[in-house]
C-alpha positions in Angstrom: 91.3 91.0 115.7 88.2 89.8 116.5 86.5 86.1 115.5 90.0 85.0 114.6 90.4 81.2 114.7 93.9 80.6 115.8 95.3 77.0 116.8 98.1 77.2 119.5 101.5 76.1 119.3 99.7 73.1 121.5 97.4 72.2 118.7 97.1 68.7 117.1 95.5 67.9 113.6 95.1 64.5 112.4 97.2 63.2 109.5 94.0 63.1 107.5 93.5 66.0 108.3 96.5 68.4 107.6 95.8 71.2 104.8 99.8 69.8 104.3 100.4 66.1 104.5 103.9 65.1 103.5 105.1 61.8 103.2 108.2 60.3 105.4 110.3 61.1 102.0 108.8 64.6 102.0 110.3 65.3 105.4 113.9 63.4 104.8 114.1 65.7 101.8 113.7 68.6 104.2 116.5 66.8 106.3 119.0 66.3 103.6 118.3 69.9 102.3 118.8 71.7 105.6 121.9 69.4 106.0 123.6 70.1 102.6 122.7 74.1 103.6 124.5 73.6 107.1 127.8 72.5 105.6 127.1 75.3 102.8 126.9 77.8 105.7 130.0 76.8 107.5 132.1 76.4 104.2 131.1 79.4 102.9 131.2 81.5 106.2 127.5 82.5 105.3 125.7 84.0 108.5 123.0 81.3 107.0 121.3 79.5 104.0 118.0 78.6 103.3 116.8 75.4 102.3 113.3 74.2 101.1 111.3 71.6 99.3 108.0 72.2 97.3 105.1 69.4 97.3 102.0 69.1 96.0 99.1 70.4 98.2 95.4 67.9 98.4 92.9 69.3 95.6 90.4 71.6 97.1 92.5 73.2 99.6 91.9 76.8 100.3 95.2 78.9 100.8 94.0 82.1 101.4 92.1 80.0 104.0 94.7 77.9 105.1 96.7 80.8 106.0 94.5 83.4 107.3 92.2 80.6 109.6 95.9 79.1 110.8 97.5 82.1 111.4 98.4 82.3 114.9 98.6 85.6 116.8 100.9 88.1 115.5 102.5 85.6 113.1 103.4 87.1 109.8 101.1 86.2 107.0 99.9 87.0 103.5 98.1 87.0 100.6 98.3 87.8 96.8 95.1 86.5 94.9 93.7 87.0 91.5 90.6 85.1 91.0 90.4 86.7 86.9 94.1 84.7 86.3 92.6 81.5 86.5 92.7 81.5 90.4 95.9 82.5 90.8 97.1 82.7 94.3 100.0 83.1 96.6 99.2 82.9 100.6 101.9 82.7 103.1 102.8 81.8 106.6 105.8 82.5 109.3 108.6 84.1 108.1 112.5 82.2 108.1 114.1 85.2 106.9 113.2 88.7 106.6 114.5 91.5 104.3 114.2 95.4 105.2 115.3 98.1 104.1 114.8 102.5 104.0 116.0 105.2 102.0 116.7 106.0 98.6 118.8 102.5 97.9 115.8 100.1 99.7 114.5 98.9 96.5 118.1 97.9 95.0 119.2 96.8 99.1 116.2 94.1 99.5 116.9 92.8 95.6 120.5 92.0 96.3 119.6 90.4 99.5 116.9 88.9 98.4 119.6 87.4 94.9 121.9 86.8 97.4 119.4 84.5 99.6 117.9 82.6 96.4 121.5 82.1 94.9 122.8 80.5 98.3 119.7 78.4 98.8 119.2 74.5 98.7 115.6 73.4 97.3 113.7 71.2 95.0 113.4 72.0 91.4 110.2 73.4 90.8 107.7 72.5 88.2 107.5 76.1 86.4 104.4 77.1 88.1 103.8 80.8 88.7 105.6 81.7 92.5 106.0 77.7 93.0 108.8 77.4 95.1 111.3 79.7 97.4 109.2 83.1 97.3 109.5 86.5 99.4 106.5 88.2 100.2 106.0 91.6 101.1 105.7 95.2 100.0 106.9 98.9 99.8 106.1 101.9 101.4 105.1 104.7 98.6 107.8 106.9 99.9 111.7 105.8 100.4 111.2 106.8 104.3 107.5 106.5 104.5 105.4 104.0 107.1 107.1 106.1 110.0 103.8 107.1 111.6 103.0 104.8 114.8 99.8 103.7 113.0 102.7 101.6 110.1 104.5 99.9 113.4 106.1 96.6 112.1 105.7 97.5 108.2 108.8 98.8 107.3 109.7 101.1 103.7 110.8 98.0 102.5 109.9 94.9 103.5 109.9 91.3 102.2 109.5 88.1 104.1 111.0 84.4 103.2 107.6 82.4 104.7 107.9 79.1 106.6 104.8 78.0 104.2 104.1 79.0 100.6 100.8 78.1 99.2 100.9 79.0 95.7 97.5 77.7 93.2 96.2 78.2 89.9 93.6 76.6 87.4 93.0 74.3 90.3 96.0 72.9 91.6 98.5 73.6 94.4 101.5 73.7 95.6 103.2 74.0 98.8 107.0 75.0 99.7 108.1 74.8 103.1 111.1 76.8 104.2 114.1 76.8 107.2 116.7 78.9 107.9 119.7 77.4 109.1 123.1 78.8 110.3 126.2 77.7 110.8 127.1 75.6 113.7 123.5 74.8 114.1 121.8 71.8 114.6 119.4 71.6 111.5 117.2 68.7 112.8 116.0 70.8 115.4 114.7 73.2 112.7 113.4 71.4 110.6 111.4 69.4 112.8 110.6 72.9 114.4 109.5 73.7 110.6 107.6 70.7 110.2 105.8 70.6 113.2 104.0 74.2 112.4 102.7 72.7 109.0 101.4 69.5 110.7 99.5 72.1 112.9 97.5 73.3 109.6 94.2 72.1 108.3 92.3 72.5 105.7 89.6 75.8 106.3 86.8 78.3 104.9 87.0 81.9 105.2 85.3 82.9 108.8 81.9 84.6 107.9 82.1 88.5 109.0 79.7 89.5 111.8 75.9 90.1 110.6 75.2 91.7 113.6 77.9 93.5 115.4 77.3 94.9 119.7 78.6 97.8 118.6 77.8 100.5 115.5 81.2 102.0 114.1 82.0 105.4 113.5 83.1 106.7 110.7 85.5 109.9 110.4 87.5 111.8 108.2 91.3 112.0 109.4 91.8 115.7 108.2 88.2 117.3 107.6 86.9 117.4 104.2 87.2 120.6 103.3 91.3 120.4 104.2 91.5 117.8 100.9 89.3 120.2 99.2 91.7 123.5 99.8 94.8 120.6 99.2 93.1 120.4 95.7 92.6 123.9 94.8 96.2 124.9 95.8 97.4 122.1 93.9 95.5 123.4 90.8 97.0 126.9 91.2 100.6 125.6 90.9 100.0 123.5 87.7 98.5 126.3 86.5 101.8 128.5 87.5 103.6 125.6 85.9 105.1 124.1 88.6 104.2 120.4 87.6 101.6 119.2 85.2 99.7 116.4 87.7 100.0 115.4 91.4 97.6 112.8 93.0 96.5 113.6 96.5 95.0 111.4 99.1 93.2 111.2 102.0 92.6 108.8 104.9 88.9 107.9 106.9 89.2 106.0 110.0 86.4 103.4 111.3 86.6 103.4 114.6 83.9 102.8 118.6 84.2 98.9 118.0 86.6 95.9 117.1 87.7 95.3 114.0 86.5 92.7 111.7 88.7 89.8 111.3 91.2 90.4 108.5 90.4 86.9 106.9 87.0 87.9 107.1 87.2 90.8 105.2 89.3 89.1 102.3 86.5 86.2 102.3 84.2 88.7 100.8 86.3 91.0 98.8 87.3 87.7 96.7 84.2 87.5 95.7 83.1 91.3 95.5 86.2 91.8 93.2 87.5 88.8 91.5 88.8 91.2 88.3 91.1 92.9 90.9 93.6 91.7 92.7 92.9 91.3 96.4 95.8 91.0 98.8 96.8 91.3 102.7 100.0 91.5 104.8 99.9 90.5 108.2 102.6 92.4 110.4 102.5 91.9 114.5 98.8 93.0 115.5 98.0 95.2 112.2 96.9 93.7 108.6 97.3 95.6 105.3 94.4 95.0 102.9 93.8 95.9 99.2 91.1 95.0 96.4 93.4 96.9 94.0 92.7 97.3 90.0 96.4 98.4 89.3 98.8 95.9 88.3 102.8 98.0 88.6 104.4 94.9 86.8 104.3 91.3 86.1 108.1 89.6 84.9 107.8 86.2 83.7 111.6 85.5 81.7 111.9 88.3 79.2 108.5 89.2 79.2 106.7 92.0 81.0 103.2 93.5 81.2 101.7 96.7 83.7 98.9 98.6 83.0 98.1 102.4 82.7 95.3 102.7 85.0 94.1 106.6 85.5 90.8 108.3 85.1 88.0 107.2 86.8 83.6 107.5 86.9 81.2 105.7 89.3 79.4 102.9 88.5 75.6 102.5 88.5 73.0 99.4 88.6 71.2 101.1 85.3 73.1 99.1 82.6 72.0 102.3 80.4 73.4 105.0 82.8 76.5 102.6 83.6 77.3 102.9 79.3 76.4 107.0 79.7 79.1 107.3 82.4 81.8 105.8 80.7 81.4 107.3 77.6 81.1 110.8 79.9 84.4 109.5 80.7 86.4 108.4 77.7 85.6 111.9 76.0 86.6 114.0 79.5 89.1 116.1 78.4 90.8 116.0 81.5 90.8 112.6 82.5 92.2 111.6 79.2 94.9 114.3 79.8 95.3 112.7 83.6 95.6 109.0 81.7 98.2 110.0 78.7 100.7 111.3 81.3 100.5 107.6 82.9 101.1 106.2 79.7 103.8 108.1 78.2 105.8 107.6 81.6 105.4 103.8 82.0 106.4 103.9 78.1 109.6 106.0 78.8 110.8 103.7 82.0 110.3 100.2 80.0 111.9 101.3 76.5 115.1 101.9 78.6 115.4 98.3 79.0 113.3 96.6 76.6 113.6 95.2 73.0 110.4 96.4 72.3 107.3 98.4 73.7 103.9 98.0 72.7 100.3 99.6 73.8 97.0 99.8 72.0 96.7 103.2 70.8 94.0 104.8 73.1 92.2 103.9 76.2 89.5 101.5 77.1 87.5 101.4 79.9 87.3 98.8 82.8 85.1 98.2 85.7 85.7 97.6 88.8 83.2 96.8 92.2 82.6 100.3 92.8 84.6 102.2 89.8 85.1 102.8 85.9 88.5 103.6 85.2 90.6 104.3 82.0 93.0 101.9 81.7 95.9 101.1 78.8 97.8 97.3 79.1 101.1 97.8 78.2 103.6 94.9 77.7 106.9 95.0 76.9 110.1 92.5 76.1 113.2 92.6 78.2 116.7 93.4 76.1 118.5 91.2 79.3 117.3 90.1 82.3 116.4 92.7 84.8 114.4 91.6 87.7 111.0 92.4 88.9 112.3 94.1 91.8 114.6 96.2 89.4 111.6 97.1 87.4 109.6 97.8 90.5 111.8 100.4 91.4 112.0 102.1 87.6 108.4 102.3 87.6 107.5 103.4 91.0 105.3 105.8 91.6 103.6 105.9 88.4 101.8 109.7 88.0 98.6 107.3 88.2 99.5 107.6 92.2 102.6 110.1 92.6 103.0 113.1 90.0 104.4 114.4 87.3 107.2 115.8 86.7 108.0 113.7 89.8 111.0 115.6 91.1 108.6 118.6 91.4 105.4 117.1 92.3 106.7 114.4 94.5 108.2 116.5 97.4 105.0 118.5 97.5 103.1 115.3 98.6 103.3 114.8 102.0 102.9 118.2 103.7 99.9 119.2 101.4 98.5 115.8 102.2 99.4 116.2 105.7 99.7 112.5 106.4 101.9 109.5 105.8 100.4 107.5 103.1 102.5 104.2 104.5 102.3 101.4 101.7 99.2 102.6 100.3 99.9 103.2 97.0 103.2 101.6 97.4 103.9 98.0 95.5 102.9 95.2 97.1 103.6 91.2 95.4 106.1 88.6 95.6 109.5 87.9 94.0 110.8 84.2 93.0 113.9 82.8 92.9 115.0 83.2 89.5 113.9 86.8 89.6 110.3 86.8 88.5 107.3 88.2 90.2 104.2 89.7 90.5 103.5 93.7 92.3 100.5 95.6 92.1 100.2 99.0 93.2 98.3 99.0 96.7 95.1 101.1 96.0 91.7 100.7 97.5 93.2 99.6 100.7 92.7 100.2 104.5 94.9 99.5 107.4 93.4 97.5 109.8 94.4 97.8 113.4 92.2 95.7 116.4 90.5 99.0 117.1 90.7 100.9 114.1 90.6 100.8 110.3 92.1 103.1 107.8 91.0 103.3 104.5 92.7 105.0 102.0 92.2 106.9 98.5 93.3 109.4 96.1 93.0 111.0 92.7 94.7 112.3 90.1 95.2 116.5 90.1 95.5 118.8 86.6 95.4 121.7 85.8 90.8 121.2 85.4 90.2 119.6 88.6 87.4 120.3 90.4 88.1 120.7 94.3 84.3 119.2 95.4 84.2 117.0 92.4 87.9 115.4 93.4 86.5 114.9 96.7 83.7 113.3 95.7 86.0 111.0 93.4 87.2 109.7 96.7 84.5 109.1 98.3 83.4 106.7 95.2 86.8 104.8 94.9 86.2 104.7 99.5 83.4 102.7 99.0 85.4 99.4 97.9 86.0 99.0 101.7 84.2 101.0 103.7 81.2 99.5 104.0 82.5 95.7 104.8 84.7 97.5 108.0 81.8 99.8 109.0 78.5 98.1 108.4 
C-alpha cells in the first residue's frame, strides 16, 4: 500500500514517547505470567498457553492510529470502531495465536478453540471494560467454504487472531493488553522480551492524510457487466414468483483499478468521520486489507444480554432536508421493502427465542440514515435463558435474509452461481470475542477489498417477488457510493 508509515523491526522510540509505556512492574508481570503459563504448558501437556497483562494506555492516544501508522509490512492488524458508542474502539496488532477454520462446523471449531485458549490462559483481571483484556479478532467468510478466490489469499472462512497488542477505548479512556504465546519447553524470557520489544517500537500517531492529488486517475469497472446483475435479478424474480423462495439478496463487485491503492489507514481516517453512526472496521491479512463502514450490527452479547438489529430496505439520501423526509416516507409505505424488512425480522426473532428468556422488538420499523443511505431498520434485543456465547449466536443468526435469503435452504445454494462471484467475507461477520465469551460482530456491508493495485467494493440488495431489475441495480450503485469515491477520486 502506498504512503504507509511503517517503523522497522530496527526502530527506536523514546520512553516518552511510546503510544505504550509500561512500568518495570508492568513488564515483571509479563514475566511471572508467561512463567506460570510455561509450567501450565508442560504440566498439562498443552501444545501452549497464552499469557497476558492489560494496562492502562496515556489519555489521548489514538488506537486505530496506533495500529494502522505502526503496522509494519504484512503484519496482521485490525480495527473495530464505533464513534456513536461513546468512542468505542478495538484496534489490534501481531497475532500470538491464530484460529481457522472451513466448512460447515467452522463457526462451532474456532469457539471451542478459541474457549479452550481463554480457559487455559494466564492474565490480569480486567476492569469490566468492553473487549478489555485477552481478545480474538477477526471475521467470517459469508459462505462455510467461501474466500477461495485468489483475490481472499490469507483471509480464511473462518478466521480469528489472538493479537500481540489490544487497544481497546471508550468515553475517553484506554486500555492496552499485551499478549505471548508460550509452549512447553520454551524459554519464556525470550518471548516476552520479544513481545515487549514490538510495543516499545509504537508511538503515539494521526491517521496519514489520503492523497489530494494522485499521478495517476483510477479506473473504475464493473466485475461482471451491469446488465449480468440486471438478468441475475429478473431470474431471481421469476422463481419467487414460481415459489421457489420468498427473498434472496444478490450482489455485485466493482473494481478500482490503473494506480496504487490508497493506504488502508488512510481510508479508515476518513470514513471515521464520514460515518461515525456506523461501525467502521478493517482486517489486515499479508498484503490485502478488508474494510467496511457498515450500518448492520449481527449481535452484541454482554452476560445474559443481547441486542442485533433488523436492517433491510433501503432509499438514497439527498442534501434537500425536504426531499430527504419525502424519500423516507416513499420508503416506509413501499410495499415491498416493508415485505423485504418483515422477513428479517421474523427470522432474527425465531433464532433468538430458541435461546432466550425473552424477545422484544418495537412493533414496526423506523428509519435510519446512514452517509450515503436510508434504510429500515428494527433493534431487537433479547435475554439469554443460559449462557451461550457470541460466537454461538453468531453462527444461529448468520446470514440474516437482510444479506442471504429466505427460505435459506432454498435461496442460499442459488447464490453463488447466479452471482457468479465469491462474495469472500463481505457480508460475512466481522468483530471480536472476549474471554468470558462476550463480543461484538457486525455484518460486513459497505466494504471493499483492498489489494496494492486494486480495490473491490462490494454491494447487494434484497430480491422479492416486486423487484425491479434496473431499479435493484441502481440500489447498488447508491449503497457503492460509501466507498467508491475515497478509493477512486
Amino acid at each position: 500500500m502506498t504512503s504507509t508509515v511503517v517503523p522497522s523491526s530496527a526502530s527506536v522510540v523514546s520512553p516518552d514517547d511510546r503510544a505504550v509505556p509500561l512500568t518495570a512492574a508492568d513488564r515483571e508481570r509479563l514475566h511471572r505470567h508467561a512463567r506460570t503459563a510455561a509450567r501450565r504448558a508442560s504440566r498439562g501437556h498443552l501444545a501452549a498457553v497464552l499469557a497476558s497483562i492489560t494496562v492502562d494506555a496515556p489519555a489521548g492516544i489514538d488506537p486505530m492510529a496506533v495500529v494502522g501508522c505502526g503496522r509494519r509490512a504484512d503484519e496482521p492488524w485490525s480495527v473495530y470502531e464505533q464513534r456513536d458508542r461513546d468512542g468505542q474502539v478495538l484496534a489490534t496488532l501481531g497475532v500470538v495465536d491464530a484460529l481457522e477454520a472451513s466448512g460447515p462446523n467452522r463457526f462451532s471449531t474456532v469457539a471451542q478453540a478459541w474457549a479452550s485458549r481463554s480457559c487455559d490462559a494466564v492474565g490480569d483481571l480486567g476492569t469490566g471494560q468492553e473487549a478489555e483484556g485477552l481478545v480474538a479478532t477477526g471475521g467470517f467468510a459469508f459462505a462455510d467454504d467461501g474466500a477461495t478466490a485468489p483475490a481472499w489469499d490469507g483471509f480464511a472462512p473462518a478466521s480469528l487472531h489472538v493479537p500481540l497488542l489490544a487497544l481497546a477505548g471508550r468515553s475517553g479512556r484506554v486500555r492496552a493488553t499485551i499478549a505471548v504465546r508460550v509452549t512447553a519447553g520454551e524459554d519464556p524470557a525470550a518471548v516476552v522480551e520479544a513481545a515487549l520489544a514490538r510495543v516499545d517500537g509504537l508511538a503515539p500517531a494521526r491517521p496519514p492524510l489520503l492523497d489530494p492529488e494522485p499521478v495517476r486517475r483510477a479506473r473504475v469497472d464493473s466485475a461482471l457487466p451491469p446488465a449480468h446483475y440486471e438478468d441475475a435479478v429478473a431470474r431471481s424474480v421469476e422463481r419467487i414468483r414460481a415459489g421457489e423462495f420468498e427473498k434472496i439478496v444478490l450482489a455485485r463487485e466493482v473494481q478500482v483499478t490503473g494506480r496504487p491503492t490508497p493506504d488502508p489507514a488512510a481510508v479508515l481516517g476518513v470514513m471515521r468521520e464520514a460515518y461515525a453512526g456506523c461501525c467502521v472496521l478493517a482486517v489486515g491479512r499479508g498484503p490485502r486489507t478488508f474494510i467496511a463502514a457498515t450500518p448492520e450490527l449481527l449481535v452484541r452479547r454482554a452476560g445474559n444480554r443481547v441486542a442485533t438489529l433488523a436492517l433491510a430496505g433501503t432509499t438514497g439520501r439527498s442534501s434537500d432536508p425536504a426531499v430527504e423526509v419525502h424519500l423516507a416516507e416513499h420508503l416506509l409505505r413501499s410495499a415491498k421493502d416493508r415485505e423485504e424488512h418483515a422477513i428479517v425480522v421474523r427470522r432474527i426473532v425465531d433464532r433468538l427465542d430458541d435461546v432466550a428468556i425473552w424477545t422484544t422488538h418495537p412493533p414496526a420499523p423506523q428509519v435510519v440514515q446512514a452517509a450515503s443511505a436510508q434504510h429500515l431498520a428494527t433493534p431487537i434485543r433479547a435475554h439469554l435463558a443460559s449462557s451461550v456465547g457470541v460466537l454461538d449466536l453468531v453462527e444461529r443468526l448468520h446470514p440474516t435474509p437482510a444479506v442471504g435469503g429466505f427460505p435459506e435452504e432454498a435461496a442460499l445454494p442459488r447464490i453463488p452461481a447466479t452471482e457468479g462471484m465469491d462474495r469472500g467475507w463481505y457480508a460475512g461477520p466481522v468483530g471480536w470475542i472476549d474471554a468470558a465469551g462476550d463480543g461484538d460482530f457486525s455484518v460486513a456491508l459497505r466494504s471493499a477489498l483492498l489489494e496494492p493495485e486494486t480495490a473491490r467494493c462490494f454491494a447487494g440488495v434484497g430480491v422479492v417477488a416486486g423487484s425491479d431489475p434496473a431499479s435493484e441495480l441502481a440500489e447498488t450503485e447508491v449503497k457503492l457510493q460509501a466507498l467508491l469515491p475515497l478509493l477512486s477520486a
